[in-house]
N, C-alpha and C positions, 0 to 999 in steps of 0.2 A: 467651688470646684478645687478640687486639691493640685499642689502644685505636684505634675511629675516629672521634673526637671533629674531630681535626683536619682528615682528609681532608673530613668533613662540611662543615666551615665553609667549608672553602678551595671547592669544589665551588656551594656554596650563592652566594659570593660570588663564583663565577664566572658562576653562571648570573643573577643579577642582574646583573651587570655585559653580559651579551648582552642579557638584556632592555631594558637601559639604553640600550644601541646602536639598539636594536632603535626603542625606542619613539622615541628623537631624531633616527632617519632618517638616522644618520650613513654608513648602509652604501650610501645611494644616491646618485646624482650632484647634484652641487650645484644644476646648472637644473633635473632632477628635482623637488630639495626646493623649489627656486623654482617651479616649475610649479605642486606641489600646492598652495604655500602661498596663492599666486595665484588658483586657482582655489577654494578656502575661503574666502577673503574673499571672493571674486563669489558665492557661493553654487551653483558650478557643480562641486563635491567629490559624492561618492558618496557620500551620507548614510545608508545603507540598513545594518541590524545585520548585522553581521559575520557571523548564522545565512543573511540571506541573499544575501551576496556567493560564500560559499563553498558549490559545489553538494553536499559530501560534509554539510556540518552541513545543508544546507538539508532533505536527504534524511530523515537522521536525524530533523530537528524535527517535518518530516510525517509520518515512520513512525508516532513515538512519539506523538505530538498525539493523544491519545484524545478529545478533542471534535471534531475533525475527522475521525477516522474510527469516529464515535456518525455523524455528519451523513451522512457518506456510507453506512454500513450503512441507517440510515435508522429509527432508533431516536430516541425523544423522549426518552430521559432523560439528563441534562447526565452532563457529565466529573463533576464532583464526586461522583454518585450512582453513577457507576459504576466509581469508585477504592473509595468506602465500600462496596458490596459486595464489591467483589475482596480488600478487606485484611479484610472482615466473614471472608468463606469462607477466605482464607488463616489468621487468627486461631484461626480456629472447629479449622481443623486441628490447630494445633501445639497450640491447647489440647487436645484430644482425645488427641493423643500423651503429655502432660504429664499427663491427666489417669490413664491406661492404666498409666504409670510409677509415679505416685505410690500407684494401687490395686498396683500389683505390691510393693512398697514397707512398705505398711501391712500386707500380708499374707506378712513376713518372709522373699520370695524377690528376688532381682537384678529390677533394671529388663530387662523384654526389649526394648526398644525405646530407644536414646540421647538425649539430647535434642537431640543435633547432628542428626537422621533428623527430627525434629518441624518444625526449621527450613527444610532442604532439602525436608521434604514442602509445607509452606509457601512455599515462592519456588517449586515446582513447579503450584500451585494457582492462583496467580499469572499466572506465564508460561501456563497454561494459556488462562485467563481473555483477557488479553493475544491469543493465537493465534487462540482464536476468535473475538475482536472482529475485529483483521485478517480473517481469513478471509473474515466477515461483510461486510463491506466490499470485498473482492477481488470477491464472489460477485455482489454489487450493484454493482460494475464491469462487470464483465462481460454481468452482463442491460442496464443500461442502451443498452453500447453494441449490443450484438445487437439489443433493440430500435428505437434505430432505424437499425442498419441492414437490419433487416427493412420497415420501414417507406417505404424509397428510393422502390423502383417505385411506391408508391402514392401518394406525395407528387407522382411524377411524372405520374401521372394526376388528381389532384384540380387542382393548378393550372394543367392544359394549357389553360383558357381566361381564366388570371389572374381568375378570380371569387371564388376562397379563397384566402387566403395562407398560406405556407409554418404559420407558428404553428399558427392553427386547425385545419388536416388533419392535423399530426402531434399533435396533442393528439386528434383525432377517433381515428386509428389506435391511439392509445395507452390510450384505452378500450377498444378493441376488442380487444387481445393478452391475452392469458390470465393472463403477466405482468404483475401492478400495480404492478412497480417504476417504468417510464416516466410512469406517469400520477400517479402520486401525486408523483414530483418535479414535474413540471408545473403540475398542478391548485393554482391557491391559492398561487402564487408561492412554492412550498416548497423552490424552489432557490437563496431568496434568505437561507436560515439558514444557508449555507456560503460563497457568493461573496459575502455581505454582511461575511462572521464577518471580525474583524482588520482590516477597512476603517476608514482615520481617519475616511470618512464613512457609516460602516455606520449607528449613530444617524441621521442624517439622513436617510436611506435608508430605514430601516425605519418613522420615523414619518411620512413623505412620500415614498412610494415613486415613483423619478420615471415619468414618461407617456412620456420621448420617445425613450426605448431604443429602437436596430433591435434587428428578430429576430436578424440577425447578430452582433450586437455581445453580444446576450443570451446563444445558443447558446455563443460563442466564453467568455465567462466561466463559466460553466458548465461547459465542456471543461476549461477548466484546471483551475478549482475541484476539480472532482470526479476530475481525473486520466481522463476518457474520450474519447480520440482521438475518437470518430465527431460527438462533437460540434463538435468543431474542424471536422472535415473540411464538417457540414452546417453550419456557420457559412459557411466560405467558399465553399459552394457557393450558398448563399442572398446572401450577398454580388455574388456573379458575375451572378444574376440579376435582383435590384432596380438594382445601382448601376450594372453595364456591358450589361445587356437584355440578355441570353442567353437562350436558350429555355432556358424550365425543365426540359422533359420530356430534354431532351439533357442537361443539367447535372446531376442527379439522375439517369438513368439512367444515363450512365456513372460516377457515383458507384456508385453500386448495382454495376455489372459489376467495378468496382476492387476493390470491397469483396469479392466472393463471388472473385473471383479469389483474395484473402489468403487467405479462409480457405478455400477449396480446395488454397490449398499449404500451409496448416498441418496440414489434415488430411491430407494425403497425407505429410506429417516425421512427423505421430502414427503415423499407418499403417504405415509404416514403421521407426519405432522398436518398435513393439507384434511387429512380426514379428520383429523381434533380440530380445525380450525372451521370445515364445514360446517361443526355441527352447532357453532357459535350464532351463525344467523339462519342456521336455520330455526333455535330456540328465538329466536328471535321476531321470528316473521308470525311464532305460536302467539306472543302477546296481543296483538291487538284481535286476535280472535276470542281470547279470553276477556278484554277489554270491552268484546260488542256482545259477549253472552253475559258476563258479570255485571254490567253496567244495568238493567234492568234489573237485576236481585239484588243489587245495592242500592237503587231508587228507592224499590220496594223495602225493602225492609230499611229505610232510613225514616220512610213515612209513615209504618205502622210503631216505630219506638218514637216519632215525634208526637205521635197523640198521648 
């Protein structure tokens, strides 16, 4: 076998040496490196971690963030409490396998079970765990935003005489929906343990929560926070009507009609895909009819070319 001690080094010390380039800017134009440099002393440089300049780690960091998607499933108990059960039940497995092996063992026949399958049962218990936190949190995405866009028209009736604002009727409606994912995010400023979370002024915030937020400005961090468009969407529709005096019921209903338009063409792509998918077993269920009328004519004529 060949020695690759060398190639290693040579390799190694090339790729420090890109790095090298890499990190001293030398690969970009020199008013380039004057520009940035310039603009780091003003303080006017992109200060923000590199997770979230770039939108592929930014994606990643929120995938995997399991305290952030505890907040938005909508579960009280922290990231830490719920790694220590996921590696409790992943532990409990492999020990289980371990323990299966060792009775196999003591009782002078082969391990039926590897301890490499203990491990892989264990990252499997894991990722399970894992999946259905996501999931949990997909799920309470999706009621969220259903909610309120079930809620449009009635928002558009409650403040057709500017006597309730937008806040109070959609927290009214959101009692009233059968769903208590809306009203439990609402009730009791419980949306402020995710759009507070990672804030340099989250502390300040939570022990002085400020008085002078608009509802729009509220809705709008929330939308992001929690990843659900429809809040975005009633931010700036509530926007449109305190700051530039739009009628409300016009601004909200055709919210409302936008909204039921999407998902009327997404139900009509499901629709549509469900009927390509029908017709996968139903070709399917044709086979073994073909199976019990063919099977005689292939008896048959395999016994008249065996003579």
């Amino acid at each position: 076998m060949p020695d690759l001690t060398l190639p290693a080094i040579a390799a190694a010390a090339g790729g420090a040496w890109v790095l090298g380039l890499w990190y001293l800017g030398l690969h970009e134009h020199p008013s380039v490196r004057g520009w940035r440099r310039l603009a780091r002393l003003r303080g006017l440089g992109d200060r923000r971690p590199l997770g979230e300049r770039v939108p592929v780690l930014r994606r990643a960091q929120e995938e995997t963030d399991v305290g952030r998607l505890l907040a938005i499933a909508g579960r009280r108990d922290t990231a830490a409490a719920w790694l220590l059960r996921a590696a409790f039940q992943a532990g409990l497995t492999l020990a289980a396998v371990l323990i299966l092996d060792e009775a196999a063992l003591m009782a002078g026949q082969p391990p039926p079970l590897p301890p490499a399958l203990g491990l892989a049962a264990a990252a499997c218990i894991a990722a399970l765990a894992y999946a259905r936190l996501h999931r949990q949190a997909e799920d309470r995405r999706r009621a969220l935003g259903q909610a309120v866009a079930d809620s449009l028209p009635h928002l558009a009736v409650m403040t057709f005489h500017h006597r309730v604002p937008a806040s109070e009727a959609l927290l009214i409606f959101a009692r009233c929906q059968r769903d208590p994912a809306l009203r439990r995010l609402l009730e009791g400023d419980g949306w402020r343990r995710l759009v507070e979370r990672g804030s340099t002024v989250g502390a300040e915030h939570a022990a002085n929560p400020p008085s002078g937020e608009s509802t729009a400005l509220i809705y709008e961090r929330i939308g992001q926070a929690y990843g659900v468009p429809m809040f975005c969407a009633l931010a700036s529709g509530v926007q449109r009507v305190t700051e530039r005096g739009l009628a409300g019921q016009d601004v909200y209903t055709g919210l409302a009609r936008t909204t039921y338009a999407e998902r009327l063409a997404r139900a009509r792509v499901a629709a549509a895909q469900a009927r390509t998918l029908i017709v996968v077993p139903m070709g399917l269920m044709i086979v073994p009819v073909l199976v019990l009328i063919g099977a005689p004519l292939v008896a048959s004529l395999a016994g008249i070319f065996a003579r």
